[in-house]
DOZAFI-461720 format. One record per atom (N, C-alpha, C, O): atom name; x, y, z; residue in three letters. Coordinates in Angstrom, 3 decimals. Example, Ala and Ser with C-alpha at 12.3 -4.5 7.8 and 13.67 -1.06 7.14 Angstrom:
! residues 2
<atom N <13.190 -5.690 7.800> ALA>,
<atom CA <12.300 -4.500 7.800> ALA>,
<atom C <13.200 -3.300 7.800> ALA>,
<atom O <14.236 -3.319 8.465> ALA>,
<atom N <12.850 -2.250 7.080> SER>,
<atom CA <13.670 -1.060 7.140> SER>,
<atom C <12.900 0.030 7.870> SER>,
<atom O <13.409 1.138 8.039> SER>,
***
This chain:
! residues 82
<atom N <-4.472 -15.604 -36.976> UNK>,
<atom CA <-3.677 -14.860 -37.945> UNK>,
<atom C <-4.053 -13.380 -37.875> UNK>,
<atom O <-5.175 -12.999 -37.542> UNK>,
<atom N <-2.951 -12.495 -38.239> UNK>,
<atom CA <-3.156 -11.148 -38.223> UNK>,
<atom C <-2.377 -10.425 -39.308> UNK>,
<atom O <-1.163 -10.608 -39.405> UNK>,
<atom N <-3.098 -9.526 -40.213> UNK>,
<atom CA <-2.544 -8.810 -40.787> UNK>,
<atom C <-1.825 -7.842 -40.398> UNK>,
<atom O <-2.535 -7.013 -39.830> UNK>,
<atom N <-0.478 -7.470 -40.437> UNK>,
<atom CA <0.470 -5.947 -40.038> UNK>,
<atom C <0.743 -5.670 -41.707> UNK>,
<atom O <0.932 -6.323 -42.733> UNK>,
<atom N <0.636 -4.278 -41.271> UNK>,
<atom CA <1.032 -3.176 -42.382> UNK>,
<atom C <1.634 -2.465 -41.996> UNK>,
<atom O <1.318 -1.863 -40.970> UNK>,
<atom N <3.265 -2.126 -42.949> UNK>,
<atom CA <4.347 -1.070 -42.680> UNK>,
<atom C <3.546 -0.043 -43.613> UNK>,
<atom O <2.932 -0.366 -44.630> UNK>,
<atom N <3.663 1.313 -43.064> UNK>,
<atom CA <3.521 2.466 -44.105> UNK>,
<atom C <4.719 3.202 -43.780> UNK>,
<atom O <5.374 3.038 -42.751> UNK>,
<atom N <5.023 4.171 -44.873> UNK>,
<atom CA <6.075 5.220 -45.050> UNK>,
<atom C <7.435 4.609 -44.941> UNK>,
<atom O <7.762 3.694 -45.698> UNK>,
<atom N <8.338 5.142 -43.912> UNK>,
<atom CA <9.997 4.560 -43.630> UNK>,
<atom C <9.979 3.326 -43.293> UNK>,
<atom O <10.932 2.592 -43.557> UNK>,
<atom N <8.608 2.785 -42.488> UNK>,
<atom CA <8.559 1.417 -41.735> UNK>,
<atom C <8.721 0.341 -43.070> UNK>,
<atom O <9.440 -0.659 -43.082> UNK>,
<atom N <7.685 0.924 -44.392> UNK>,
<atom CA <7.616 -0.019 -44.979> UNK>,
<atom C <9.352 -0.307 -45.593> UNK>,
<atom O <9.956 -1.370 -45.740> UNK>,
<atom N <9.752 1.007 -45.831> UNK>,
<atom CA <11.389 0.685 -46.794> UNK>,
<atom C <12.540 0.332 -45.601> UNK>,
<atom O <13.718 0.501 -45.917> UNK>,
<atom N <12.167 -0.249 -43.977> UNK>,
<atom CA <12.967 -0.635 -43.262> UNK>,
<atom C <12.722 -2.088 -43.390> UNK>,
<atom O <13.514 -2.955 -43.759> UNK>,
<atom N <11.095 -2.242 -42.904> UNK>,
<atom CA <10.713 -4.151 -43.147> UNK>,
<atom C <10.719 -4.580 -44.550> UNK>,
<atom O <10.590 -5.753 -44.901> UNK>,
<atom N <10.869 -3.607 -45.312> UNK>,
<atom CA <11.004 -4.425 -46.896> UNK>,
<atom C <9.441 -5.006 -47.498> UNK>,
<atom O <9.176 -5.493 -48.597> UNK>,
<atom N <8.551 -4.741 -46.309> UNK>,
<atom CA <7.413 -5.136 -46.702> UNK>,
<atom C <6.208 -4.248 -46.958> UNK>,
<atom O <6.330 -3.252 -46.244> UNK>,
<atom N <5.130 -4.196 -47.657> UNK>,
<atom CA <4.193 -3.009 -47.346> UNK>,
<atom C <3.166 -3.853 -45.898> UNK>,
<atom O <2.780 -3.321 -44.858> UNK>,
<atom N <2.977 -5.232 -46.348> UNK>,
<atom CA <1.981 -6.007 -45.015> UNK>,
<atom C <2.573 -7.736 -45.325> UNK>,
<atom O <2.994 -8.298 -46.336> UNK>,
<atom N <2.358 -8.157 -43.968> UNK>,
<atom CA <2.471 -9.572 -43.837> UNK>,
<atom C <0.984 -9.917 -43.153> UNK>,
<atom O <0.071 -9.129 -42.909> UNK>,
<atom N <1.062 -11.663 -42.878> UNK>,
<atom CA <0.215 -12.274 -42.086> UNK>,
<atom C <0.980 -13.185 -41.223> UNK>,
<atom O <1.708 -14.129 -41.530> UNK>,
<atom N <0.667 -12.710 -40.100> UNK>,
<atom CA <1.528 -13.415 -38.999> UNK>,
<atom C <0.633 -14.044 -38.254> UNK>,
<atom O <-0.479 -13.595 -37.976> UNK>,
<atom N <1.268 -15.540 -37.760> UNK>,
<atom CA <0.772 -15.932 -36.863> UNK>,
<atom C <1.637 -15.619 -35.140> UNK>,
<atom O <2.750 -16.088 -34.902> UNK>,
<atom N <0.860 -14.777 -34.139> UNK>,
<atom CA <1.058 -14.401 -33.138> UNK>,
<atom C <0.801 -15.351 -31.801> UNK>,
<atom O <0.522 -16.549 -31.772> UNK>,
<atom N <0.943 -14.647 -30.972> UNK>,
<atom CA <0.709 -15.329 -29.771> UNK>,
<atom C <0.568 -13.762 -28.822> UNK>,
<atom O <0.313 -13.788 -27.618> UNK>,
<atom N <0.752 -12.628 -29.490> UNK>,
<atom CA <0.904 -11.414 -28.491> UNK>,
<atom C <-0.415 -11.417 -27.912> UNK>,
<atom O <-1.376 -12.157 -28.121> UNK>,
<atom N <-0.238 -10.317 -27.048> UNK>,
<atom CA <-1.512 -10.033 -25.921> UNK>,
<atom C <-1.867 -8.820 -26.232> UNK>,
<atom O <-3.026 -8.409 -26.190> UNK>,
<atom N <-0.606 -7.990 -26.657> UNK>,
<atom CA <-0.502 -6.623 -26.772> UNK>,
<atom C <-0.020 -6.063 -27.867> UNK>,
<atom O <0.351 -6.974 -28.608> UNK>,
<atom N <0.245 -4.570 -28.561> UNK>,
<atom CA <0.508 -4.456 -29.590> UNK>,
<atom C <1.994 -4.488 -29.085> UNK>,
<atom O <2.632 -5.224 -29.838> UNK>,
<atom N <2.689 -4.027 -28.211> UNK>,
<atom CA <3.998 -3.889 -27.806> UNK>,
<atom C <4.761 -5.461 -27.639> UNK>,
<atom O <5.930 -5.718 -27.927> UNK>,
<atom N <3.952 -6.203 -27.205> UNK>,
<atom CA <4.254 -7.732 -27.322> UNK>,
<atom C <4.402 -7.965 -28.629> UNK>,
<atom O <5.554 -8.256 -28.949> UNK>,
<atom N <3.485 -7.928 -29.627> UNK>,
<atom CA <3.685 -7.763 -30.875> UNK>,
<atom C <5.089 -7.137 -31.395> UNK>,
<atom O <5.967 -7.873 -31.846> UNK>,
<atom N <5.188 -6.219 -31.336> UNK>,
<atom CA <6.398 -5.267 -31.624> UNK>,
<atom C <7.961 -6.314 -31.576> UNK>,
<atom O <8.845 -6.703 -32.338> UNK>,
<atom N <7.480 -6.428 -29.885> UNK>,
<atom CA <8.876 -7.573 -29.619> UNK>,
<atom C <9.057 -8.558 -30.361> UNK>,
<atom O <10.130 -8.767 -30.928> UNK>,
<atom N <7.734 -9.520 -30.494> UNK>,
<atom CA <7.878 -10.478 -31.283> UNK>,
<atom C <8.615 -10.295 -32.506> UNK>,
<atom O <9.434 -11.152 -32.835> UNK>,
<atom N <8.390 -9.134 -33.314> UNK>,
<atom CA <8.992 -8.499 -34.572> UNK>,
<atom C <10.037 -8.357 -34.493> UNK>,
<atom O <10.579 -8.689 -35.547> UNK>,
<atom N <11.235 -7.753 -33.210> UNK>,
<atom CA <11.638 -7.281 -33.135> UNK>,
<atom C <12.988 -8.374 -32.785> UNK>,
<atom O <14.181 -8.141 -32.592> UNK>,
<atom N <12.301 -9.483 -32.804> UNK>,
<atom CA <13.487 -11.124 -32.411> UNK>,
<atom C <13.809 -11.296 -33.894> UNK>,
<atom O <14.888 -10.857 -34.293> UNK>,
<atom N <13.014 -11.867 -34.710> UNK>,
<atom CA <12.594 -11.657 -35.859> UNK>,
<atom C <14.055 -11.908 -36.624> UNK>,
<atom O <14.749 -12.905 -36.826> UNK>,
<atom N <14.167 -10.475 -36.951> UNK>,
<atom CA <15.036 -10.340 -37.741> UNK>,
<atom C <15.813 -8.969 -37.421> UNK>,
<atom O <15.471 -8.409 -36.379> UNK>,
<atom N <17.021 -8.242 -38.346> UNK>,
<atom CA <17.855 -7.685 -37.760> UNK>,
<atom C <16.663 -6.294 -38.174> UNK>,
<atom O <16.495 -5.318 -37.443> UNK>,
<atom N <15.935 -6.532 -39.531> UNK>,
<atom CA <15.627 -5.405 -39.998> UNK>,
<atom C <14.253 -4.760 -39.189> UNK>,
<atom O <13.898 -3.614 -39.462> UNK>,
<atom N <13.629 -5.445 -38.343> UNK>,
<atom CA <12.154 -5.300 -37.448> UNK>,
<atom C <13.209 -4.678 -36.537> UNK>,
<atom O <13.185 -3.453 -36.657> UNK>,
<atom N <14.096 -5.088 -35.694> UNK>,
<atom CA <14.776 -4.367 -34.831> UNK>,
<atom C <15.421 -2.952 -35.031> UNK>,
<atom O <15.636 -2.169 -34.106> UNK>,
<atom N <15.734 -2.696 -36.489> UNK>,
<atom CA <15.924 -1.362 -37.145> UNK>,
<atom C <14.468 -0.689 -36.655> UNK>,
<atom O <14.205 -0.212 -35.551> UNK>,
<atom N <13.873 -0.771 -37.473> UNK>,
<atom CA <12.672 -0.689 -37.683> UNK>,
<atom C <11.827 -0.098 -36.366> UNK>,
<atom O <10.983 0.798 -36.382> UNK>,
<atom N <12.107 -0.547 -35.701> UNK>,
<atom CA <11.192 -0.458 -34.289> UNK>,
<atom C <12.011 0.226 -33.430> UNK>,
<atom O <11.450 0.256 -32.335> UNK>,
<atom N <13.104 0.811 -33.395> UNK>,
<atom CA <14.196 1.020 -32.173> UNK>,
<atom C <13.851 2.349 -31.601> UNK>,
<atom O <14.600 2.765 -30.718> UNK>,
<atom N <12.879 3.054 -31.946> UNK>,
<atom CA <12.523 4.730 -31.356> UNK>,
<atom C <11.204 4.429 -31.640> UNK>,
<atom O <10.695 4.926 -32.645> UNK>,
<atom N <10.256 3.336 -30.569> UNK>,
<atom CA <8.482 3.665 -30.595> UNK>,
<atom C <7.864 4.732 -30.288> UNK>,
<atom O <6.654 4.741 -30.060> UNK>,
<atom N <8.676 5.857 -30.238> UNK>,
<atom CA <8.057 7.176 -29.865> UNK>,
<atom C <8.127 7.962 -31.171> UNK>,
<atom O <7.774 9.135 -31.286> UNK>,
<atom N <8.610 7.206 -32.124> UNK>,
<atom CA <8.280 7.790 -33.679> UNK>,
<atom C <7.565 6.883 -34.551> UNK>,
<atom O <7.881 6.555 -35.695> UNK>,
<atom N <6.458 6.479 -33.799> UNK>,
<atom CA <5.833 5.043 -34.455> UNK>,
<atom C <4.262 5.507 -33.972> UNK>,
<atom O <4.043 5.909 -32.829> UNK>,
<atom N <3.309 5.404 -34.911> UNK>,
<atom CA <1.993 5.179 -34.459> UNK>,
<atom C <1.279 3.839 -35.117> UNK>,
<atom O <1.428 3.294 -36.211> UNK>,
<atom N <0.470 3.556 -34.018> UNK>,
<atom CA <-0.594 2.050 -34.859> UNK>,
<atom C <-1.815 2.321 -34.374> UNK>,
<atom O <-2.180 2.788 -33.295> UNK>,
<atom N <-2.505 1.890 -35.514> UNK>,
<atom CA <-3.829 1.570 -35.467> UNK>,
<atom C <-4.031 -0.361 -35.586> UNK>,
<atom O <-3.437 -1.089 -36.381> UNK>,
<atom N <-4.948 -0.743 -34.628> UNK>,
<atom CA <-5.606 -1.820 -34.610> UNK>,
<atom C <-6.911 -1.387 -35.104> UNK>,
<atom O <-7.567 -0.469 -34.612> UNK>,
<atom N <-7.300 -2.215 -36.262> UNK>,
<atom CA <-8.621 -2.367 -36.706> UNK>,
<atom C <-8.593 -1.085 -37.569> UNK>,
<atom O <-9.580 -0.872 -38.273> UNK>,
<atom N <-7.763 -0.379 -37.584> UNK>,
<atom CA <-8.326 1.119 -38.420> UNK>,
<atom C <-8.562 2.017 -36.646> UNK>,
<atom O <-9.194 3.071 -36.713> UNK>,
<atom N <-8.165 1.667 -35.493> UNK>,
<atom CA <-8.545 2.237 -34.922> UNK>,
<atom C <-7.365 2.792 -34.102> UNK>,
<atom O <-6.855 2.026 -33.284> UNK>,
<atom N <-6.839 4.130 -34.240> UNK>,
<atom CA <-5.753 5.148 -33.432> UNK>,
<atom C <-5.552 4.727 -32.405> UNK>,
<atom O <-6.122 5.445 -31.583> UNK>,
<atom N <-4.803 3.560 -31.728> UNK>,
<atom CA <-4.513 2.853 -29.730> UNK>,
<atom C <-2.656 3.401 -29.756> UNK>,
<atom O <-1.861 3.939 -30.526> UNK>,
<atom N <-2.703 2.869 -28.461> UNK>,
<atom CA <-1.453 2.906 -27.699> UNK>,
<atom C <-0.641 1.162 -27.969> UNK>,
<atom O <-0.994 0.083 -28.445> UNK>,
<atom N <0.350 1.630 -27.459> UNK>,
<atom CA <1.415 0.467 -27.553> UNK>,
<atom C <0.485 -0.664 -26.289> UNK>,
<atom O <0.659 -1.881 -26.352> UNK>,
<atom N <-0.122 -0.266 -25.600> UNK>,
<atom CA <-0.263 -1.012 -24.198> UNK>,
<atom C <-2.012 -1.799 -24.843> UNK>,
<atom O <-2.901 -2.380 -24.220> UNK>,
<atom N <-1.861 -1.428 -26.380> UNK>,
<atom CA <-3.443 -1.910 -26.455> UNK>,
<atom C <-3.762 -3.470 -26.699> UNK>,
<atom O <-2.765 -4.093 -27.062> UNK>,
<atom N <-5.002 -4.277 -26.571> UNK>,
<atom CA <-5.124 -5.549 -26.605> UNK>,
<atom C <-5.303 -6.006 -28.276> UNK>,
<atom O <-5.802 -5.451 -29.255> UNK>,
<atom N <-4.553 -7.446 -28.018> UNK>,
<atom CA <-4.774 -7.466 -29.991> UNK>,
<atom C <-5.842 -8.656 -29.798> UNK>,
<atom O <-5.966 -9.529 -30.657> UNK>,
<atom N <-6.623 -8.634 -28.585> UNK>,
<atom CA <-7.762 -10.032 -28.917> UNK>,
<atom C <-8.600 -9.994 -29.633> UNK>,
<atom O <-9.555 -9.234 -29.476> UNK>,
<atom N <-8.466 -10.889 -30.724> UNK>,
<atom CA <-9.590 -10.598 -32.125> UNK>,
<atom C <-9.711 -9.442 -32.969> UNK>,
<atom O <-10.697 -9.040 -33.587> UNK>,
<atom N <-8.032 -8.763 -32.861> UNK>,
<atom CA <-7.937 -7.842 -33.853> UNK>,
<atom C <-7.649 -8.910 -34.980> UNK>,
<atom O <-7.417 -10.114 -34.873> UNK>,
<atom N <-7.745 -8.007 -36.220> UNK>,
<atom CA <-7.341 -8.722 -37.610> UNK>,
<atom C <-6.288 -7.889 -38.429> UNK>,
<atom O <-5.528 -8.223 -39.338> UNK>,
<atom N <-6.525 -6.598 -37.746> UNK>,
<atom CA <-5.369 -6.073 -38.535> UNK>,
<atom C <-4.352 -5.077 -37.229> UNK>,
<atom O <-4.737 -4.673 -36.132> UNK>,
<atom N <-3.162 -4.942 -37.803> UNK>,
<atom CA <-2.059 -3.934 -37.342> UNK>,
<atom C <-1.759 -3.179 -37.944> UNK>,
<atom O <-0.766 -3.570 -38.557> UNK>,
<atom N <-2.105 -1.840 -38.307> UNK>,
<atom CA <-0.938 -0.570 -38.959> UNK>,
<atom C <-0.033 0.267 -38.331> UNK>,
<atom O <-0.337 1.370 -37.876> UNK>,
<atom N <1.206 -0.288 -38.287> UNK>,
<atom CA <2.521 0.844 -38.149> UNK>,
<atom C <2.569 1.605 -39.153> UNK>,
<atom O <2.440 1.239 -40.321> UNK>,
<atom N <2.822 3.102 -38.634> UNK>,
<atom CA <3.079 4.183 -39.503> UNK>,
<atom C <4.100 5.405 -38.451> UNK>,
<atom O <4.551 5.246 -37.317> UNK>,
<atom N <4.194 6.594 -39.384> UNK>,
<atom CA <5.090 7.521 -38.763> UNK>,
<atom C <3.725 8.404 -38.299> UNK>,
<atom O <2.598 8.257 -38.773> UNK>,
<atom N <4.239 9.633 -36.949> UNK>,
<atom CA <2.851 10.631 -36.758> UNK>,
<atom C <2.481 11.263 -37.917> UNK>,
<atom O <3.594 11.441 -38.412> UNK>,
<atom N <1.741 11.701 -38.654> UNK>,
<atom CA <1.094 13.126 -39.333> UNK>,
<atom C <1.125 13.979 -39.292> UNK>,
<atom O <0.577 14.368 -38.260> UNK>,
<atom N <1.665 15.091 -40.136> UNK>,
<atom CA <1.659 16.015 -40.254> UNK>,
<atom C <1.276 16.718 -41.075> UNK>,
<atom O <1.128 16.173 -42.168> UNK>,
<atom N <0.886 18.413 -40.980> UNK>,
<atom CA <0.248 18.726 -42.181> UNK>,
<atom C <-1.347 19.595 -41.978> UNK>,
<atom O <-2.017 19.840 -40.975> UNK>,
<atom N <-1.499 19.828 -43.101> UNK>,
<atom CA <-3.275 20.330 -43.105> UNK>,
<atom C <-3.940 20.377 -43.964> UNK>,
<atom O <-5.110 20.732 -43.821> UNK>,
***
């Protein structure tokens, strides 16, 4: 099992702030897809990953990163600001 968390637009597209999913991904982008069969609103949601950042674990990765024995997922938008 894995926790994902929508923050900002992600959360008012998935309707959710976090779920617990049971996966099978390898990757966070595998992940993504999986979401992205789902339902119509994960496919909203996800359709420009170049306006999407995640952290696994609390930790800033790429789409290409491994989710083995992560516990958590955060999607969010980039940061801005100071």
């Amino acid at each position: 099992m894995i926790d994902v968390l929508y923050f900002a637009w992600l959360r008012e597209r998935v309707g959710l702030p976090r779920e617990r999913l049971e996966t099978s991904a390898a990757t966070v982008a595998d992940l993504v897809e999986e979401l992205k069969v789902r339902e119509e609103r994960y496919a909203f949601a996800f359709q420009d990953l170049s306006a999407i950042r995640v952290a696994v674990d609390q930790e800033l990765v790429g789409f290409d990163a491994p989710l083995a024995g992560a516990r958590e997922v955060a999607f969010f938008p980039p940061m801005t600001g100071g």
